[in-house]
C-alpha positions as CSV (number, residue, x, y, z in Angstrom):
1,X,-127.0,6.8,-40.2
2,X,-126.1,4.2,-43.3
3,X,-123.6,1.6,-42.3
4,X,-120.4,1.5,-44.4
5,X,-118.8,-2.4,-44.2
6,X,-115.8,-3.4,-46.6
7,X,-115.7,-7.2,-47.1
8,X,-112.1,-8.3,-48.3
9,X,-110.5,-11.9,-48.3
10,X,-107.3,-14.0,-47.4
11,X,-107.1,-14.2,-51.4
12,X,-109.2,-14.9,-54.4
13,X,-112.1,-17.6,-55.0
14,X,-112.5,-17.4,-51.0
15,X,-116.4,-16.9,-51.2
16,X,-116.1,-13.1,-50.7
17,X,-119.3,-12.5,-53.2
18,X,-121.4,-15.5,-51.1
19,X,-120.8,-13.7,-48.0
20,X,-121.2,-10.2,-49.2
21,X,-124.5,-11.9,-50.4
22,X,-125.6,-13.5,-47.4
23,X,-124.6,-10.3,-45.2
24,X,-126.7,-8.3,-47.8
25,X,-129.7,-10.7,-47.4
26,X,-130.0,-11.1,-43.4
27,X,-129.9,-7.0,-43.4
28,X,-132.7,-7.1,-46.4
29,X,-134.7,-9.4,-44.5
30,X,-134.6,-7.1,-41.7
31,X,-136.1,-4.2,-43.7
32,X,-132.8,-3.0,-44.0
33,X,-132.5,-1.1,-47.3
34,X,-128.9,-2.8,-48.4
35,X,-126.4,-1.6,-51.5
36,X,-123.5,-3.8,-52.8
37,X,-120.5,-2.4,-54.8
38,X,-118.1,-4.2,-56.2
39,X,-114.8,-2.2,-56.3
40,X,-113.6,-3.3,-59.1
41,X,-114.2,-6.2,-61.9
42,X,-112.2,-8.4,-63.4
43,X,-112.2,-11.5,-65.3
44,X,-116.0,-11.4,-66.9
45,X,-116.7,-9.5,-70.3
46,X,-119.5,-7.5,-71.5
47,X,-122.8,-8.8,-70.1
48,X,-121.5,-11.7,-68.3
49,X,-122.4,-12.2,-64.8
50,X,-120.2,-10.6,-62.7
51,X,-119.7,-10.8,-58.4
52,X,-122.6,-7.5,-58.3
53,X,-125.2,-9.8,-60.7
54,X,-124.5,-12.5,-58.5
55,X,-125.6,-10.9,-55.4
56,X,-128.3,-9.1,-57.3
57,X,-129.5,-12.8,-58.1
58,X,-129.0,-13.7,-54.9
59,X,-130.6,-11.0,-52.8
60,X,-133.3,-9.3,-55.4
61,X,-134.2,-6.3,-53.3
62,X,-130.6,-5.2,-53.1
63,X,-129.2,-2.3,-55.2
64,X,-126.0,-3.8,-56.4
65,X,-123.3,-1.5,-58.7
66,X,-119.7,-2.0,-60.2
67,X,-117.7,0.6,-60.3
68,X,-115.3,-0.8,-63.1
69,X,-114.9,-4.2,-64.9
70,X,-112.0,-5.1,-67.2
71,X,-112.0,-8.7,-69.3
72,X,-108.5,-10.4,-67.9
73,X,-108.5,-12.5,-64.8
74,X,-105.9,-10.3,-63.1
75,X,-105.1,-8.0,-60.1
76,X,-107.2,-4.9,-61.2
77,X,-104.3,-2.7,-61.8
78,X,-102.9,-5.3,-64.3
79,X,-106.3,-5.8,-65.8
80,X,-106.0,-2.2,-66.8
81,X,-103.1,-1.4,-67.6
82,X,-103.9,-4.4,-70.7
83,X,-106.6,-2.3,-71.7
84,X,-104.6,1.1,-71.6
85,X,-106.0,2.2,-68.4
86,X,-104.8,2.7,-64.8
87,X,-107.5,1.4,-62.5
88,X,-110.2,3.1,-60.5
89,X,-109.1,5.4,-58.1
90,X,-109.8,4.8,-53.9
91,X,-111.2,7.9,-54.1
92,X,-113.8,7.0,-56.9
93,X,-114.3,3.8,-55.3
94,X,-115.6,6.0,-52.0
95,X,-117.2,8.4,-53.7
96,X,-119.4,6.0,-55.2
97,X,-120.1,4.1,-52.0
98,X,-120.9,7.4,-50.4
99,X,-123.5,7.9,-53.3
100,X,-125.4,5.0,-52.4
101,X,-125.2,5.5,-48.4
102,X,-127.3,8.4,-49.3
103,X,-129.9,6.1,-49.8
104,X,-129.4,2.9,-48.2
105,X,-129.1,1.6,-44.9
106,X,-125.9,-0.5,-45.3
107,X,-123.7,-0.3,-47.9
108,X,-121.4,-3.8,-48.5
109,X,-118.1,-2.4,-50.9
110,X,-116.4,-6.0,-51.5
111,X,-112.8,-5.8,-52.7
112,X,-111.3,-7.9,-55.4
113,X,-108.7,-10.8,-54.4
114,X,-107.3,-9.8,-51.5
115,X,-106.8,-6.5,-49.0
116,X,-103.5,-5.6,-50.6
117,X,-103.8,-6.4,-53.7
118,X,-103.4,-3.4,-56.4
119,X,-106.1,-1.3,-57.9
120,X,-104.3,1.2,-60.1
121,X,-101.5,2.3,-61.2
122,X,-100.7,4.2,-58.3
123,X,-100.6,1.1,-56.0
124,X,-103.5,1.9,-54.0
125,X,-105.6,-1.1,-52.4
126,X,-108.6,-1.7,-50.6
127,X,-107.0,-0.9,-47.3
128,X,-107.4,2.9,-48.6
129,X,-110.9,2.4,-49.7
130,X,-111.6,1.9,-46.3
131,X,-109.3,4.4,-44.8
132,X,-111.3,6.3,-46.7
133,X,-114.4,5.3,-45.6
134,X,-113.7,5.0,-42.4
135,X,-115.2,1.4,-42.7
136,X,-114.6,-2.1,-40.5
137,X,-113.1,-4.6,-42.6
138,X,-115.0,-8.1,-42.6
139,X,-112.3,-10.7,-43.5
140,X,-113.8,-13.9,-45.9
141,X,-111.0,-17.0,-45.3
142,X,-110.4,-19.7,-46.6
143,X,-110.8,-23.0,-44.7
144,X,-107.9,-25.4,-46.1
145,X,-104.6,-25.4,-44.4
146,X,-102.1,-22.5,-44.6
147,X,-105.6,-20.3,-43.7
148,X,-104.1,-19.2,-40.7
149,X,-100.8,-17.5,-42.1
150,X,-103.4,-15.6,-44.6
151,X,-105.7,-14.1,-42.2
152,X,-103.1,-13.2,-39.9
153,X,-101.1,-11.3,-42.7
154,X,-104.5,-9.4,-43.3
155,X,-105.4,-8.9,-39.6
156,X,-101.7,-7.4,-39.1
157,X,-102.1,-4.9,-42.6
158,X,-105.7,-3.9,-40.6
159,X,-103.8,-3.1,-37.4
160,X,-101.3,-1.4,-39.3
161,X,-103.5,0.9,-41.2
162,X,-105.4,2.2,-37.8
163,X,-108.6,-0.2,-40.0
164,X,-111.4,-2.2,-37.5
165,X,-111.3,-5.8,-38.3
166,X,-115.2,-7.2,-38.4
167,X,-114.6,-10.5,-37.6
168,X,-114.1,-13.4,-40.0
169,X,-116.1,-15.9,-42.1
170,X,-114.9,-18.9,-43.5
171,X,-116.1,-18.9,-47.4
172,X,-116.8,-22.2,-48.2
173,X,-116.8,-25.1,-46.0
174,X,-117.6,-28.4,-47.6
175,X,-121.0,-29.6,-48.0
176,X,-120.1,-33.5,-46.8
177,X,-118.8,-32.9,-43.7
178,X,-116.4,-36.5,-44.3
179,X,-114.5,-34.2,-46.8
180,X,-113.3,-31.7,-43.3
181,X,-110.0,-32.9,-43.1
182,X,-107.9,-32.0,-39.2
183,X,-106.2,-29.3,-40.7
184,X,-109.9,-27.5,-41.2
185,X,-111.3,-28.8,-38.3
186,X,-109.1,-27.1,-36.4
187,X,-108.6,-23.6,-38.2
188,X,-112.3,-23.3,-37.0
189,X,-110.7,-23.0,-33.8
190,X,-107.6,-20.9,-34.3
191,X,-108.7,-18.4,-37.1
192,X,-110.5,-16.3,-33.6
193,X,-107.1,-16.0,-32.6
194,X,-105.5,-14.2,-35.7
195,X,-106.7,-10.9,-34.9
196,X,-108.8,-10.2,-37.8
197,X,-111.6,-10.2,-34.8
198,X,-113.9,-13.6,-33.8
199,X,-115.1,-15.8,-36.3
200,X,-118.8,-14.6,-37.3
201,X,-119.6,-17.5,-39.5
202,X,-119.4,-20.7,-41.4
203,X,-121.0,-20.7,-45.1
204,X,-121.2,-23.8,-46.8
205,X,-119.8,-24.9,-50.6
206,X,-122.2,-24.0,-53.4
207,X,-125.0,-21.6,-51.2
208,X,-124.4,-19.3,-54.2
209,X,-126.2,-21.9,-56.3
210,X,-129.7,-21.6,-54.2
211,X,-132.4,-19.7,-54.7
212,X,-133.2,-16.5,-52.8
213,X,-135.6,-17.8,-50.3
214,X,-133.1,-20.8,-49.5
215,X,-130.3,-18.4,-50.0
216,X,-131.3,-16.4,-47.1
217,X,-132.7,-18.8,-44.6
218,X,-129.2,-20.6,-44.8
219,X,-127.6,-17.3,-44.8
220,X,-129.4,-16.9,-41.1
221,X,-128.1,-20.6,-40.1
222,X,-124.3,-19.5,-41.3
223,X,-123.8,-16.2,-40.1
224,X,-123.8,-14.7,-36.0
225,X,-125.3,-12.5,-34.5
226,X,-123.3,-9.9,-35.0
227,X,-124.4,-10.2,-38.8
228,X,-127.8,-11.0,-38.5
229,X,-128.1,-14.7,-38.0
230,X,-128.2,-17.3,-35.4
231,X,-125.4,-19.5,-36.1
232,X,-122.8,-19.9,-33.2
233,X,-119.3,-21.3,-32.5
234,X,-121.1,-24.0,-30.5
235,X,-123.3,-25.1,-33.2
236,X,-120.1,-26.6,-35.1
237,X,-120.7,-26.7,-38.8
């Protein structure tokens, strides 16, 4: 039975694409035969590397897809409606992801900004992608202060919606540890407790820059075990 997993975040430039890739590389590396769609696209033009090329760079063996992309660095709904358009339906957005979980083992469907944030015209979100899908919801956070507000919101619009929270992952800690200030320190130990489900991993600032072999071996270091890698609370960052 393929594995549906929607991957959302506390807002935009998070790291959602950098964990979607690393959660797409640990199942690769298992044998796993892993798809990646991006919901929807926004803010890259024709032939510009979007979040799907970036996993596809990332994790070559993955099957990555797009199910729309509009030019305008905007809400998706927004983006379209610039172009004369109304923004792909949740029901597109499933029925694509369904398409590939004929023929994959996991399929990773990785939102755009945030959970609530508009798709089309009609107002629907990510939240009814998964609905939809009947998918858990792995939450990407950021790791400054004000973190904590963020995730809970999104934990509390999962509960709301009958949706499975996956756990969290913090996006992009920085590389020097010096530059953790308190306030990060200590949302390692207080985003478990903001119901979005216990914190499954710590990815460092600028893995998206390696190369796949690297990508992957520090994608094992920065994920648990519940995603495929060895990394645990304990092991600090």
């Amino acid at each position: 039975m393929t594995d549906v997993l929607v991957v959302t975040g506390t807002g935009t430039e998070v790291g959602k694409t950098v964990a979607t890739a690393a959660v797409a590389a640990l199942a690769a590396a298992r044998g796993r035969r892993v798809a990646v769609l991006k919901a929807a696209q926004t803010g890259v033009g024709p032939g510009e590397e979007g979040d799907a090329q970036a996993v596809a760079r990332l994790v070559p063996s993955a099957t990555t897809a797009e199910t729309v992309r509009y030019p305008d660095p905007l809400a998706p709904a927004r983006a379209a409606a610039r172009v004369g358009g109304e923004g792909p339906a949740a029901w597109e957005i499933t029925d694509r992801a369904l398409d590939l979980a004929r023929e994959h083992d996991l399929v990773l469907v990785e939102g755009a900004g945030g959970l609530l944030v508009r798709l089309n015209a009609a107002g629907e979100t990510l939240a009814d992608v998964a609905e939809l899908l009947s998918a858990p919801v792995l939450v990407v956070a950021d790791p400054r202060l004000g973190t904590l507000n963020a995730t809970a919101l999104t934990a509390e619009a999962l509960h709301s919606r009958g949706l499975v929270p996956a756990g969290v992952v913090v996006g992009s800690w920085p590389r020097d540890p010096g530059e953790a200030d308190l306030a990060m320190r200590c949302n390692l130990l207080d985003l478990p407790d903001m119901g979005a489900g216990p914190l499954a991993g710590v990815l460092a600032e600028g893995m998206g820059e390696l190369e796949p072999p690297a990508f992957t071996e520090a994608a094992r270091r920065s994920l648990g075990a519940g995603l495929g890698g060895t990394w645990e609370p304990s092991d600090g960052v």
